[in-house]
N, C-alpha and C positions, 0 to 999 in steps of 0.2 A: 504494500500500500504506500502509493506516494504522495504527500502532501501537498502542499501549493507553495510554489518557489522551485528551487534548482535540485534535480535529480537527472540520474543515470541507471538505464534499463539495462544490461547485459547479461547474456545467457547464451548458450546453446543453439541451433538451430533447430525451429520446430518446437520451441517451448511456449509461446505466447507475446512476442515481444511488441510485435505488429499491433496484436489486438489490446493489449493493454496500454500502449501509444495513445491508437485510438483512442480508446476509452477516456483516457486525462485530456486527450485535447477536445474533448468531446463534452467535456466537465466546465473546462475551460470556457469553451462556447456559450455553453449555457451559464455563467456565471458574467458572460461579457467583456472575460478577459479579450485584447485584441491577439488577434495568430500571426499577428507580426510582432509581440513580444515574446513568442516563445520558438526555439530552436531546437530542431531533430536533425539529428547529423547521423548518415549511415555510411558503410566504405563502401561501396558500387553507387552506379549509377542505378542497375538495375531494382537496387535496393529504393531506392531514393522516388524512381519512376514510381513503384508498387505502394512504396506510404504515401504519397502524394494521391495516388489514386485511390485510394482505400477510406482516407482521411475526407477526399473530396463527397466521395460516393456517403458515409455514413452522417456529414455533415448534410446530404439532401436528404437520407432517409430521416435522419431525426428532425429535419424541418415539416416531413410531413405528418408526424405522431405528436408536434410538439403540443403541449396543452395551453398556453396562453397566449396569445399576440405576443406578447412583450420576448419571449422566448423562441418564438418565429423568428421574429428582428432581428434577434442579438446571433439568431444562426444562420440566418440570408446574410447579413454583414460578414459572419465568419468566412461564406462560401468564396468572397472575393480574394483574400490574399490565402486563402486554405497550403497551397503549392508552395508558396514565398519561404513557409516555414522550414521547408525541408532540403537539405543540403548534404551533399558526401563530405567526408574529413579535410576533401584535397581542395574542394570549393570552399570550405566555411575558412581554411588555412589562407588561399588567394585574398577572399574577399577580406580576411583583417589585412594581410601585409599589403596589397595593393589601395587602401584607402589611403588618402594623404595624411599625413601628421597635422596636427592642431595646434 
């Protein structure tokens, strides 16, 4: 069980890593966190394609179950940067050294 703030899921292949992702960004959604404050980093691309779509897909299934307007909202808003969130190690590495210094 992960709380809200910074955590790290690893495990095995085929243990649940995907569906428990989901699930917290899912949590997330529905509490109105934005999903461009949170960061999933996998090592493949193929990895990266498959949470992204997974993440995307479960964010329109729980739009259609959701129970209150207010929680529609906060999940159609999510559907827009849903992808944004998710990056391989060698990408999320790029995009800090390649930003200019401040």
């Amino acid at each position: 069980q992960l709380g809200r703030g910074h955590g790290a899921i690893t495990a095995s292949a085929g243990t649940g890593k995907t569906h428990t992702l989901l699930q917290l960004v899912l949590r997330e959604a529905r509490l109105g966190t934005k999903l461009d404050r949170i960061l999933a980093v996998t090592f493949t691309r193929k990895g990266t394609l498959e949470l992204r779509e997974r993440i995307r897909d479960g964010l329109a299934a729980a739009t259609r179950v959701a129970e209150t307007e207010a929680e529609v909202k906060r999940l159609r808003e999510a559907l827009g940067p849903a992808g944004s969130m998710v990056e391989t190690v060698r990408g999320t590495g790029y995009r800090f050294t390649a930003q200019p210094s401040r």
